[in-house]
N, C-alpha and C positions, 0 to 999 in steps of 0.2 A: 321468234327464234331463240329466244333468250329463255323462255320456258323448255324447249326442246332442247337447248344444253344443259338444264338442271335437272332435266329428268333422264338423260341419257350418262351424266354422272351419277347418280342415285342409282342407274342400274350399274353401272360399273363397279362401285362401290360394295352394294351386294355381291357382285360376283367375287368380287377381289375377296371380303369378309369369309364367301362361302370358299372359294381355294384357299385361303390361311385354315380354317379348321380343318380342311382335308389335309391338307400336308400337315397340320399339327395333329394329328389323329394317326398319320401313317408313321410320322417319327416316334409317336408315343408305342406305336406297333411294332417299329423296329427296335426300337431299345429293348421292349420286352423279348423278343425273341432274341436277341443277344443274350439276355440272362436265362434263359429259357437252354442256348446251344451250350452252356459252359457246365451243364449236368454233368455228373461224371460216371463216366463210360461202364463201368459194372453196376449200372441200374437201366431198367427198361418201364418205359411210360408205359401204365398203363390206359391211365385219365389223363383229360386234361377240359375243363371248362373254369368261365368267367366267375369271378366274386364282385369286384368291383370293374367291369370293363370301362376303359383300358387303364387299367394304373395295375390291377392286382389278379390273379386266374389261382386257380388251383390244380395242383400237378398228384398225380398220385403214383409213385414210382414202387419198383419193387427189387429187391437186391437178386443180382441173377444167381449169387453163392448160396445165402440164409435164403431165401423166399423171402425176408422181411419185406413188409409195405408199411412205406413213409408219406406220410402228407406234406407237400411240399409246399410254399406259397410263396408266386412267385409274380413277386411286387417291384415296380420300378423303381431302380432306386436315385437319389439325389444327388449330382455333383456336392463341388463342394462350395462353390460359390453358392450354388442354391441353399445345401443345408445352412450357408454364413444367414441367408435370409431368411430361410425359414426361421431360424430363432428371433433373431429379430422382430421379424412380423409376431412370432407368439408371442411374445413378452407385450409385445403390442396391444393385442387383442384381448387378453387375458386381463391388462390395465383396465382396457376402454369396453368390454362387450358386458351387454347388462344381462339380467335375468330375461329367461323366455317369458314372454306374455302368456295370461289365461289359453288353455285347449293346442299352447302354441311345442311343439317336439323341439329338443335342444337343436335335432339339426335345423327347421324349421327356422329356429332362432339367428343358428349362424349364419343359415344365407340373406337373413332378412337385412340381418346388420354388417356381413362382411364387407358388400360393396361400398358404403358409407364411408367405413373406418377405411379403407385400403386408397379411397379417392384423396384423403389427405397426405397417404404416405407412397404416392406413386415412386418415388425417388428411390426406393429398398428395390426395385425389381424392372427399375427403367434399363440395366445393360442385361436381364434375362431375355432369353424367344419367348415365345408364345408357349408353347411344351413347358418349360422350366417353370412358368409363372402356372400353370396348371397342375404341374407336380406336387409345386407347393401349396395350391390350393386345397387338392385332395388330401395330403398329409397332414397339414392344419384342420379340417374337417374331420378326420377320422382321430387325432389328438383331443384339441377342442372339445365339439360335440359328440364325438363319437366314441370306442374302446380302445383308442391308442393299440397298441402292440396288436390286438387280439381282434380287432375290426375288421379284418379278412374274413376271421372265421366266421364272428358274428353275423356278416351278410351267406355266407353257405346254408343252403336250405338242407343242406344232407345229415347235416351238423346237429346233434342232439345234447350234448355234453361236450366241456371244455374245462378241463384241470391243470391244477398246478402244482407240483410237488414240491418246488424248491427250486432253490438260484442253482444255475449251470447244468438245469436239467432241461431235457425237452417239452416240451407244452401236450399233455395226449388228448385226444378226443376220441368221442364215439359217433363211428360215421355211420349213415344207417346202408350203407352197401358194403363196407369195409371191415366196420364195427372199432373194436380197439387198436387205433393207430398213435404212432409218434408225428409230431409235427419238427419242422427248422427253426421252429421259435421258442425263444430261452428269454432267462432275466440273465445278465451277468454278475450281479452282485445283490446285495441284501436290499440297499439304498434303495434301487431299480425298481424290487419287486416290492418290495414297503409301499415305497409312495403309489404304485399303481395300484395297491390293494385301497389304497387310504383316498383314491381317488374313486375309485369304484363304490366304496359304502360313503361317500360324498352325495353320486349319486345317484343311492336309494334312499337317500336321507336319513340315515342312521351314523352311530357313533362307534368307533373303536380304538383300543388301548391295550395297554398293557393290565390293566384292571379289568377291561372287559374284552379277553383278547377272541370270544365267539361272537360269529356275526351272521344273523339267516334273515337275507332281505330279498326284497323286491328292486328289480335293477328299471328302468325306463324300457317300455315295452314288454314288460312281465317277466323279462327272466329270472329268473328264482338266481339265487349268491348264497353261497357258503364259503365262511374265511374262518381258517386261522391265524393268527397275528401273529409274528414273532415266534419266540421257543418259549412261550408261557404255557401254551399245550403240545405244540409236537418239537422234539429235540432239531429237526432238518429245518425248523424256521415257516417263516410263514408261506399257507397253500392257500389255494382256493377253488371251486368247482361252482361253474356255471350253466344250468340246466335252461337251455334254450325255448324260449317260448313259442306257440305258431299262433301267427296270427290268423291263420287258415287252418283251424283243426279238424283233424281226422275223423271222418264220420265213418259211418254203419257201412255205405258204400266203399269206402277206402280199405277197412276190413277185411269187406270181401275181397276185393283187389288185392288187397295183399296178402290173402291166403289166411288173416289172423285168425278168420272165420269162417263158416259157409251161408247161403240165403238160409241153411234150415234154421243153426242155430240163431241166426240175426231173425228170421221169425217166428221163433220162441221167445224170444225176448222181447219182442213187439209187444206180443200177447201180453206178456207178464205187465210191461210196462202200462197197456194201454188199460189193466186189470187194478192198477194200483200195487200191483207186488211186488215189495221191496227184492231188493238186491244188493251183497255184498263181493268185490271182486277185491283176491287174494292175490298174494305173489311176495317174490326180492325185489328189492331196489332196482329200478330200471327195466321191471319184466313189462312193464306197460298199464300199469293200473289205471294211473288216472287221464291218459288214452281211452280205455276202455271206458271208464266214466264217466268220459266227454263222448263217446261216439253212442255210448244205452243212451243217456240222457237226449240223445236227439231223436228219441222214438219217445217221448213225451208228449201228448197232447199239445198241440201250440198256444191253445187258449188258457191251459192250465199253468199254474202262480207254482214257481220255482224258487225256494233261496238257498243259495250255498253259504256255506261256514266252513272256513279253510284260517291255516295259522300265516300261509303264503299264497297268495294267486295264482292258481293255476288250472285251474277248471275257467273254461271259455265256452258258452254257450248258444252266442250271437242270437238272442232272441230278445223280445220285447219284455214278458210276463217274468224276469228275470233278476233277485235282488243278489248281488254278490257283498256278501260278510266276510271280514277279516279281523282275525285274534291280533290282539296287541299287547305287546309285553309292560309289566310295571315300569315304573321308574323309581334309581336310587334302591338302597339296600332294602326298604319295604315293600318292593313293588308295586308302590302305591298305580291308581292308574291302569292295574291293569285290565284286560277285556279276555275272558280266556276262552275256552271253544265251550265250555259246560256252559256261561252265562250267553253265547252266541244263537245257541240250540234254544236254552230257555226262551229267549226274545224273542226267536224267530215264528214259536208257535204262537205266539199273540198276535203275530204279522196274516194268519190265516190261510197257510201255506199249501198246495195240493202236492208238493213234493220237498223233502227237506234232504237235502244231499252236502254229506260230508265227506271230506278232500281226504280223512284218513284217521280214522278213531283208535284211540289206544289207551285211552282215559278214563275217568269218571263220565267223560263226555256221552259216552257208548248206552249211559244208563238214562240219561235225559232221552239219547236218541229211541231209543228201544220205547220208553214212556211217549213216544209223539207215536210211531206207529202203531199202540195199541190206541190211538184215537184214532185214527182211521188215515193218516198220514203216510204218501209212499215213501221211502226211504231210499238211497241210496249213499255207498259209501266206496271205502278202500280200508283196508288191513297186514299187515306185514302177517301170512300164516304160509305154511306149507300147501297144505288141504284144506276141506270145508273141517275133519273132524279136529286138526289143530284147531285152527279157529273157534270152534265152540269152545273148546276147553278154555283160551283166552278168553272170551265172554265170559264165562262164567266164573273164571279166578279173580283176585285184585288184580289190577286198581277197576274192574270194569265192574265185578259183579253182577252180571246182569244172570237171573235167578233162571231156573232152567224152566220155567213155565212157561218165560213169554219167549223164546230163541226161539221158535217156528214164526215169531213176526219179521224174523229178516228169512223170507221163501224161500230165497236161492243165493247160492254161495260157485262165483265161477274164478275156477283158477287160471290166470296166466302166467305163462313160464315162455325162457327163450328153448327153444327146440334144435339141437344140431340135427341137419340134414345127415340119412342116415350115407351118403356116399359121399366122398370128398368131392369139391366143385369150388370157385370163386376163388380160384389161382391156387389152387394145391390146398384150400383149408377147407373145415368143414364149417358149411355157412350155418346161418342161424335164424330162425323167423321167431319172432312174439306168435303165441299159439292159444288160443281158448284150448288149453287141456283137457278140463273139466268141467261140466257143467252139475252143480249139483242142488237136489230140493229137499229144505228143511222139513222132514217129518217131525221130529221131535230132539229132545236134545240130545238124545241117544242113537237116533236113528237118523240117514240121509241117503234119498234115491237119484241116483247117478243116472239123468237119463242125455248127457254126450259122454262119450271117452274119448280123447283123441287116441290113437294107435296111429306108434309114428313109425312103426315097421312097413304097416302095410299104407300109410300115407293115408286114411281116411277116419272117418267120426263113427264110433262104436253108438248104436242110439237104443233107447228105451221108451218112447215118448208113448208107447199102447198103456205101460202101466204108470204113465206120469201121475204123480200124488196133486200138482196144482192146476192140471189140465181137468180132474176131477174135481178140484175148488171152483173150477171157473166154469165147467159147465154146472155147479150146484149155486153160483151165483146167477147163471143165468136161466136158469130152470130149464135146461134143454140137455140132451142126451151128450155123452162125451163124443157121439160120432161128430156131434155139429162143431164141437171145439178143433175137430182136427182137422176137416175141412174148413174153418175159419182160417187155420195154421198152415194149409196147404194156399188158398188166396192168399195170404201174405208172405209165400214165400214165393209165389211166381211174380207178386209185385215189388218185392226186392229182385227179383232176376231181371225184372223190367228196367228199375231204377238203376243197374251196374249196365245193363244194354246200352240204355241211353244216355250212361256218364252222368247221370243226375246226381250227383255227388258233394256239392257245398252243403254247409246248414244251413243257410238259406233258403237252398232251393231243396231243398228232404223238406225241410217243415213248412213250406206253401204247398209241395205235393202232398204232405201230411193231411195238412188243412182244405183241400179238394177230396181228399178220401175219406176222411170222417165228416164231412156236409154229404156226401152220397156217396156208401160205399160202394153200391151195385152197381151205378156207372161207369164209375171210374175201373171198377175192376174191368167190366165189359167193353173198355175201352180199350185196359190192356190189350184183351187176349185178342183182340178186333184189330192191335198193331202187330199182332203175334205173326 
């Protein structure tokens, strides 16, 4: 008998455990929708999904007067008993919490230790509910280990960039549906936004001052940091911009999905790739370069040896055969120490590389790279040009010099640009896509054959590929007629139609289908057209 009422408590017990998190889950639900109804009346939702469900959602509203659209974020917030505790508990924590272990993520770290530390100080939050003591939780978590103020946005996958211009201003981002929007979040004073910059290049492990008041780091989880400190460089005080990392990046198939591309040009570039032919891809700041960079680079041979050399991390490749290199700055007025991208390149052809790919050449660097591809080295990069024909001229002036004999070793030069939609749409504005523009092939340094155009009048790709200059290298490398190259190019562009059919779209899973179709192409391909 006495076993049958310990186990019919034990199930009681669960129940009771599992009805408190439901009624703390629906209070945490209703408070949110209280702050959610107190919007104010001349704006109309037009979004609305989870960042951190349930503490925090994202609202995306739009003024019915201006058309303006604001990003809204719309976070539960703390009485005032609670905030009394939540500081409390931080000052707490911040005493007692050690460093994260080896492979171990700061958040990782806080929940490993929070329950530990909080068992000693149950007395801070013995007269909170269950809610209160959760609120707090989460808010310590996204302080703590997290990005304090800006941790809402940090978890938005839509989210691409996150700036700061200055105390009492709003916080902008670039949404990738929206694009340039205002957020509800501000610093209110100098102090505010000071310490949170100083907490941020905390940790990427780097230092800033009033003597070193620039700062270009790597944040936890790769997002790339830009700070300026104080008014040592900008008179409005200190900014910052954070360029969001994916830990899921964009491939070939995404591309297409997204219109950045089509299967034609994604199977030209196959070609070229699978050819050893370098590639350089152009554009402005934010047009999608090193996107592009990561989704060519996933039509790389998977057996084949990869190293990148970048000055910040941000090329992700998710492959095995794969060495990622990073520049590092001097230390002190000699810059003793330092590692820069010229001596990166050098190294890395001793490493025996079948592709050397750089995150964005603008250097001396360019002349080492250019010297690896006339050994027989693919190449890959990014460049700040308008066209392919700026570009050459760039190569060939300082600081690059690179002499006009060898500039047909980088084959193809593809431009992306954002592209307004030519009819207004996406709430009365004209939207915008990342577009492969132009695809073009280095004849000489005087000469280049354009064989995509995009034409955004008529919505589609202007093509040349009958008189392509490198579709002629490659059937004169492989001693077969150009008809055979372009039927090669036609099977790989119905296996990229295959691959966006069937959503095969991670790196992952593109370079194990890679890796089935170069062990037998003829199969695999007659496999396709057999699911056709």
């Amino acid at each position: 008998m006495a076993r049958k009422d310990s186990k019919k408590k034990k199930k009681s017990k669960k129940k009771n455990k599992k009805k408190e998190k439901e009624s703390s889950l629906e209070e945490l639900l209703d408070a949110l929708r209280l702050q959610t109804s107190r919007m104010q009346e001349n704006c109309e939702a037009l979004e609305n999904y989870p960042l951190k469900a349930p503490f925090s959602y994202a609202l995306i509203v739009q003024d019915k007067e201006t058309g303006e659209i604001s990003y809204i974020v719309d976070e539960i917030p703390l009485s005032e008993e609670e905030k009394e505790a939540f500081l409390k508990i931080k000052n707490i924590l911040e005493a007692n919490l050690e460093a994260p272990l080896e492979d171990e993520t700061p958040i990782e770290s806080f929940r490993r230790q929070f329950p530990e530390i909080m068992a000693k100080y149950r007395n801070i939050t013995k007269n909170l509910s269950n809610v209160g003591v959760r609120k707090i939780t989460h808010y310590l978590e996204c302080e703590i280990a997290g990005f304090g103020k800006i941790d809402p946005l940090m978890a938005d996958p839509y989210i691409e960039d996150i700036s700061c211009n200055g105390v009492n201003k709003p916080i902008y981002l670039w949404h990738r549906k929206y694009e340039n929007i205002k957020t509800n979040l501000y610093f209110k004073d100098e102090e505010e936004l000071d310490n949170f910059v100083m907490k941020l290049v905390h940790k990427a492990g780097k230092h800033v001052s009033i003597a070193y008041p620039t700062v270009d780091a790597t944040l936890p989880g790769k997002h790339r940091l830009a700070i300026y400190y104080k008014k040592e460089v900008t008179p409005q005080g200190t900014s910052f911009t954070i360029r969001k990392f994916r830990e899921d990046p964009l491939t070939v198939v995404d591309l297409i999905n997204n219109e950045t591309m089509t299967p034609e040009v994604a199977a030209y570039l196959w070609l070229l790739c699978e050819n050893k032919f370098s590639s350089m891809i152009i554009g402005a700041t934010g047009a999608g370069k090193t996107t592009a960079l990561n989704a060519i680079a996933g039509l790389i041979h998977p057996e084949q040896r990869i190293i990148t050399v970048e000055e910040v991390a941000e090329i992700n490749l998710l492959r095995e055969n794969w060495v990622s290199t990073i520049a590092r700055a001097g230390f002190g007025v000699e810059s003793s120490g330092e590692i820069s991208l010229y001596s990166l390149i050098k190294a890395a052809v001793r490493h025996r590389p079948d592709w050397i790919i750089v995150g964005e050449i603008r250097g001396e660097e360019a002349y080492v790279l250019f010297q690896a591809l006339a050994t027989g080295h693919g190449g890959l990069c990014t460049m700040h040009a308008e066209d392919a024909g700026t570009a050459i001229k760039r190569l060939t002036q300082p600081p690059m010099n690179i002499p006009a004999t060898i500039i047909p070793l980088m084959h193809c030069v593809i431009s992306v640009k954002h592209v307004k939609a030519p009819i207004l749409v996406n709430y009365g504005r004209r939207s915008s896509k990342r577009k492969f523009v132009k695809i073009s092939e280095v004849v000489s340094a005087n000469s280049v054959h354009d064989v995509f155009v995009w034409d955004n009048t008529a919505g589609v790709y202007r093509e040349d590929l009958a008189n392509s200059y490198l579709f002629q290298k490659i059937a004169e490398k492989w001693s077969l007629p150009v008809e055979y190259v372009l039927e090669e190019y036609e099977h790989r562009k119905k296996v990229l139609e295959y691959l966006v059919a069937k959503n095969i779209r991670s790196c992952r899973s593109i370079a194990k289908f890679l890796g089935k179709f170069y062990s037998d192409p003829e199969i695999t391909y007659n496999e396709i057209l057999e699911s056709r």
